[in-house]
C-alpha positions in Angstrom: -136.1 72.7 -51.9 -137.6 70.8 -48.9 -135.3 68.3 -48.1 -137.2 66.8 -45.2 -140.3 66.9 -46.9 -137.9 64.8 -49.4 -136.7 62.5 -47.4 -140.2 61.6 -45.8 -141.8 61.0 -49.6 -138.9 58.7 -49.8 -138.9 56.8 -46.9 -142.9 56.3 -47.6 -142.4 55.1 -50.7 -139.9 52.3 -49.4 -142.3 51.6 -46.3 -145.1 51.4 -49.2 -143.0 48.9 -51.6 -142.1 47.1 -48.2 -145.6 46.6 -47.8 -146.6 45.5 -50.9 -143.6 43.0 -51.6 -144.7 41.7 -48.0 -147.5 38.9 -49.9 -144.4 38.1 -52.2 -141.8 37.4 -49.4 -144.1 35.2 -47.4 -144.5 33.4 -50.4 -140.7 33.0 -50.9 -140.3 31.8 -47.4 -143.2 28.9 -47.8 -141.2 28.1 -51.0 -137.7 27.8 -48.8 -140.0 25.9 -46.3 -141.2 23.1 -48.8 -137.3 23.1 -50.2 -136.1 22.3 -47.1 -139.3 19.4 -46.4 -138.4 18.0 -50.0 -135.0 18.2 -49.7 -135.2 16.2 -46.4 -137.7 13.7 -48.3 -135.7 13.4 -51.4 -132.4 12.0 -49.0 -134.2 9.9 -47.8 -135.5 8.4 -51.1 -132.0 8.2 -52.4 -130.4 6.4 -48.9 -132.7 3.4 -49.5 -132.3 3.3 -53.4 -128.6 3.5 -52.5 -128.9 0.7 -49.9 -129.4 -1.8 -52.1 -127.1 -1.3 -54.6 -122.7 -1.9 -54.6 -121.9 1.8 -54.2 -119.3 2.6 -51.7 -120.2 4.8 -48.8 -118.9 7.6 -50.0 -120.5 7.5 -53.4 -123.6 7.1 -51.2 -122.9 10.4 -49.3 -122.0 12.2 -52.2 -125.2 11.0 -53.9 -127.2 12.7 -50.9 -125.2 15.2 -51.0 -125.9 16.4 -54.3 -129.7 15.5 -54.5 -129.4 18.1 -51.2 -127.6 20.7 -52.9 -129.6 20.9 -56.1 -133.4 21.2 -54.4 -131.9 23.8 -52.2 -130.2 25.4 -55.4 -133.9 25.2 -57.4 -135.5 26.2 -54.7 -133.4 29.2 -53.5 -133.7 30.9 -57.1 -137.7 30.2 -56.9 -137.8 32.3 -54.0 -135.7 34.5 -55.5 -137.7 34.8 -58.2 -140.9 35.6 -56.5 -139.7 38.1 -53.8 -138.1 40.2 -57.5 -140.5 39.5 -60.2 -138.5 41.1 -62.7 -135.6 38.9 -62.5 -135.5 36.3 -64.9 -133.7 33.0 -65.1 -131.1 34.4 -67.4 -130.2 37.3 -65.1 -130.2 34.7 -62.3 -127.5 33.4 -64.0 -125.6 35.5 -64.9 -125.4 37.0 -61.7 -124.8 33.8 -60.3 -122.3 33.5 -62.7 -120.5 36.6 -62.0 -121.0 36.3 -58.3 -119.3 33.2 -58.2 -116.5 34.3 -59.2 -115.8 37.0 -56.8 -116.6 34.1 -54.4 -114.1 31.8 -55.9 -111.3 34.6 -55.2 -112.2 34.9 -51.5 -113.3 31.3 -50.5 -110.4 29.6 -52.6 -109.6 27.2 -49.9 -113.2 26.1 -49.8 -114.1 25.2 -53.5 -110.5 23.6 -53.2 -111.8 21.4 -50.5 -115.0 21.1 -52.2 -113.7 19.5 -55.0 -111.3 17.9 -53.1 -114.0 16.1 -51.3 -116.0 15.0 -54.5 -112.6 13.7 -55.6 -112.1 11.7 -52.7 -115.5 10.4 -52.7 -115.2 9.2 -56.4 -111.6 7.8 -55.7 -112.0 3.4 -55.3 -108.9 3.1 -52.8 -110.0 4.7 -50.1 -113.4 3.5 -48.1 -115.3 3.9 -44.9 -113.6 2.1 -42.5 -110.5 1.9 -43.9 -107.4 2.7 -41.5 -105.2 5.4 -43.3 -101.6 7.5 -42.7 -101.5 10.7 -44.1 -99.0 13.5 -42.8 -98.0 11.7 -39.4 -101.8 11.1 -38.7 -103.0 7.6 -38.5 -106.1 6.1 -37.9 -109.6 5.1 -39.4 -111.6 6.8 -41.6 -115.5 7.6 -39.8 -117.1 9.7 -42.7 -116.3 12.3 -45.9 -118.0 15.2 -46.6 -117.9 18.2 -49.1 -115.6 20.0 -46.8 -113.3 17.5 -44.4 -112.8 14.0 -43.7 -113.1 12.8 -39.6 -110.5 10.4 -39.1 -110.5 8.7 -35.8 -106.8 8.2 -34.6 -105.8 4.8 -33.6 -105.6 6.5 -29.8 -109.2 7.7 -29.5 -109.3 11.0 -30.6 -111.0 12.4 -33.4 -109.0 15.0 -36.5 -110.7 16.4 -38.8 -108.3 16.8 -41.8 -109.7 19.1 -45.2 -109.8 17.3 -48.2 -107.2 18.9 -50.2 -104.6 17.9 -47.8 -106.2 14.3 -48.7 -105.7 15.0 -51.8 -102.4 16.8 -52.0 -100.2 14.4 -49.9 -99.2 10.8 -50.0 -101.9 8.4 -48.1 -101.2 5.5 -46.6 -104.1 3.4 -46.8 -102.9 0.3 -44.3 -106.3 -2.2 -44.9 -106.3 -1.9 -48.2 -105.3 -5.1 -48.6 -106.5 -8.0 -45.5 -103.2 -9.2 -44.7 -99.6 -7.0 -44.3 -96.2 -8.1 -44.1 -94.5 -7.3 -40.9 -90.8 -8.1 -39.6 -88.5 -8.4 -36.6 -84.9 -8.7 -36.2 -83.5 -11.1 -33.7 -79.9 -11.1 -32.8 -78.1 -14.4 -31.7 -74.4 -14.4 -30.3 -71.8 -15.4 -32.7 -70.7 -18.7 -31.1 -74.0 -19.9 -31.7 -75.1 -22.2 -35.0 -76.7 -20.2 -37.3 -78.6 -23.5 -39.3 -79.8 -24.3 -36.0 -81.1 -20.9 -34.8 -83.0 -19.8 -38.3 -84.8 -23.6 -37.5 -85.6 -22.6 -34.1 -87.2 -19.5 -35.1 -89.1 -21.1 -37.7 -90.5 -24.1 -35.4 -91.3 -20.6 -33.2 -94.0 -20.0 -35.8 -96.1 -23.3 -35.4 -99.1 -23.2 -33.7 -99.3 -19.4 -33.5 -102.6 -17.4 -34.2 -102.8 -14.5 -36.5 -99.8 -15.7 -38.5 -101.2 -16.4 -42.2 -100.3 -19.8 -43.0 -100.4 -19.6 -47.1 -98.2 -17.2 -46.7 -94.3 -18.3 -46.2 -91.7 -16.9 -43.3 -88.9 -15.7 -44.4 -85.6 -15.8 -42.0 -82.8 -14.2 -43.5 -79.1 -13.0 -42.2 -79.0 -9.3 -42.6 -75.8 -8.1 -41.3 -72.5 -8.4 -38.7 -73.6 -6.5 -35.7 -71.3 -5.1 -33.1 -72.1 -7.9 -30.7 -74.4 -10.6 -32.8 -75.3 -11.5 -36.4 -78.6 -10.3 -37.2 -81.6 -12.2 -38.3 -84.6 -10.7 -40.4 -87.4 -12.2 -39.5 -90.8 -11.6 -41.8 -94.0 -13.0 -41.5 -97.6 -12.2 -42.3 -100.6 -11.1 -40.6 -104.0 -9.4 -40.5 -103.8 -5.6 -41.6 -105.7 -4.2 -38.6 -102.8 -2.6 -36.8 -104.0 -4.2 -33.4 -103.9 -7.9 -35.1 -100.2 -6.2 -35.4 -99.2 -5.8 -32.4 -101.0 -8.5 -31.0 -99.2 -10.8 -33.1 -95.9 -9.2 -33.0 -95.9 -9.7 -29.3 -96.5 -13.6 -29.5 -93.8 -14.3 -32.1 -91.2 -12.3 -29.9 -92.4 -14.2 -27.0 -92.2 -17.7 -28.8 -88.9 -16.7 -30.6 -87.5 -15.5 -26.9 -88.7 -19.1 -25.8 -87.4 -21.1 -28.6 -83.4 -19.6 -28.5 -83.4 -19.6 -24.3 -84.6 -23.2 -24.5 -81.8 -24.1 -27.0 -79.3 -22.3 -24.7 -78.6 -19.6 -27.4 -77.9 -16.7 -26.2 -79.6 -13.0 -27.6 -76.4 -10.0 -26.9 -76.9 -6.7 -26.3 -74.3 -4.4 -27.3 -71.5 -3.8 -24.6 -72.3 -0.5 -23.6 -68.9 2.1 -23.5 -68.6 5.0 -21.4 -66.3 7.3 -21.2 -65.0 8.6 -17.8 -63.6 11.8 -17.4 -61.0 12.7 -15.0 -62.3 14.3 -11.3 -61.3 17.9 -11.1 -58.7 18.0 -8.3 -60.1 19.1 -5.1 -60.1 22.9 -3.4 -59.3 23.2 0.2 -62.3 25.3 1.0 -60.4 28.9 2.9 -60.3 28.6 6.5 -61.5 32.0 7.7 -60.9 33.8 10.9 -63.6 33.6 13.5 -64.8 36.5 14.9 -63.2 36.7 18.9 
């Protein structure tokens, strides 16, 4: 037997099937061109039918999303399809079927994110926008996707967290609600009047910005400190966490005022050392000098 003879009869063959399926596959690549125009089309048509409706961000991007995925899902098993004419849609699927599970085993984390994401997006207490806390990471939520969630930290930078670790761990979400209770502790000597230094505080309060004024101040005594009696004092505020700080600041600052102006008198613990006693000193060798 001729095996080169072989071999070139075979390699014709495939040149000649090449050539033939050639009509087909520009066909199939047309077809993946108009998905990609009507997928592009399609988004757009569901972004302004979104845009007037109540739906969340994220049930807006997932609503995109989806419309994307499924023309490029139709239109991907047309092409496929045309380039093989003798698969049909049952043996697309099955295939597909089988094929995605062999996926499933090697891009686990993926689909876990994937539906992690779709999750998230469907989930009411957590929004654009909103300023979350999740595993020592804090700061605003920009956008969601299938695959990750950018969260721009209070400090500038931008993390891009997956969405199972969303979805697996607590999250704080700190502007869920407009307005967040925040506290202080202020220490005052313990000759001083305690009646009159709880009203001081109080009066501290008037006039301030960012304190909400339906909501009451608490002052309360928390404990016997080493060198004052401690004073827990709540108030609240906006939720942002700069309104936060911001307003922190000024109620130290007026508190500070209110207690110096009454002459009373914010300790500090006396600070304890402990000295230990100087090694006794070595009279350093006297050496003979060279004559």
């Amino acid at each position: 037997m001729n095996y080169i003879a072989v071999l070139q009869e075979r390699v014709l063959q495939m040149a000649r099937g090449f050539v033939a399926i050639l009509p087909n596959i520009g066909i199939a690549l047309l077809i993946l061109f108009l998905t990609w125009f009507l997928a592009r089309f399609a988004v757009r048509i569901a972004d302004r039918l979104t845009a007037h409706t109540h739906l969340r961000e994220s049930l807006k991007q997932l609503v995109e999303t989806l419309v994307r995925v499924g023309i490029w899902i139709a239109g991907i098993m047309i092409a496929a399809t045309v380039v093989m004419p003798g698969l049909t849609p049952a043996s697309l699927f099955a295939g597909v079927g089988i094929g995605a599970v062999a996926i499933g085993f090697a891009f686990q984390d993926i689909f876990e994110n994937f539906l992690a994401g779709v999750l998230i997006m469907v989930r009411e207490k957590m929004h654009i926008g909103d300023i979350i806390e999740v595993e020592g990471i804090r700061g605003r939520v920009e956008r969601i996707n299938l695959r990750e969630t950018f969260i721009r930290q209070l400090t500038g930078e931008l993390t891009l967290l997956p969405n199972s670790m969303l979805f697996k761990n607590p999250v704080r979400i700190l502007t869920d609600q407009t307005l967040r209770r925040d506290e202080l502790v202020v220490g005052v000597g313990y000759d001083a009047d305690l009646k009159q230094a709880m009203d001081l505080i109080r009066s501290a309060f008037d006039g301030l910005e960012g304190i909400a004024p339906d909501k009451p101040i608490g002052i309360y005594a928390r404990e016997f400190g080493a060198s004052s009696i401690d004073l827990l004092v709540q108030w609240w505020t906006a939720a942002a966490p700069r309104d936060q700080r911001e307003t922190r600041t000024d109620v130290l600052l007026a508190i500070k005022a209110k207690l110096d102006g009454a002459g009373i008198e914010i300790p500090f613990p006396y600070l304890t050392h402990t000295f230990k006693e100087p090694l006794p000193l070595r009279r350093a060798a006297v050496l003979p000098t060279d004559q």
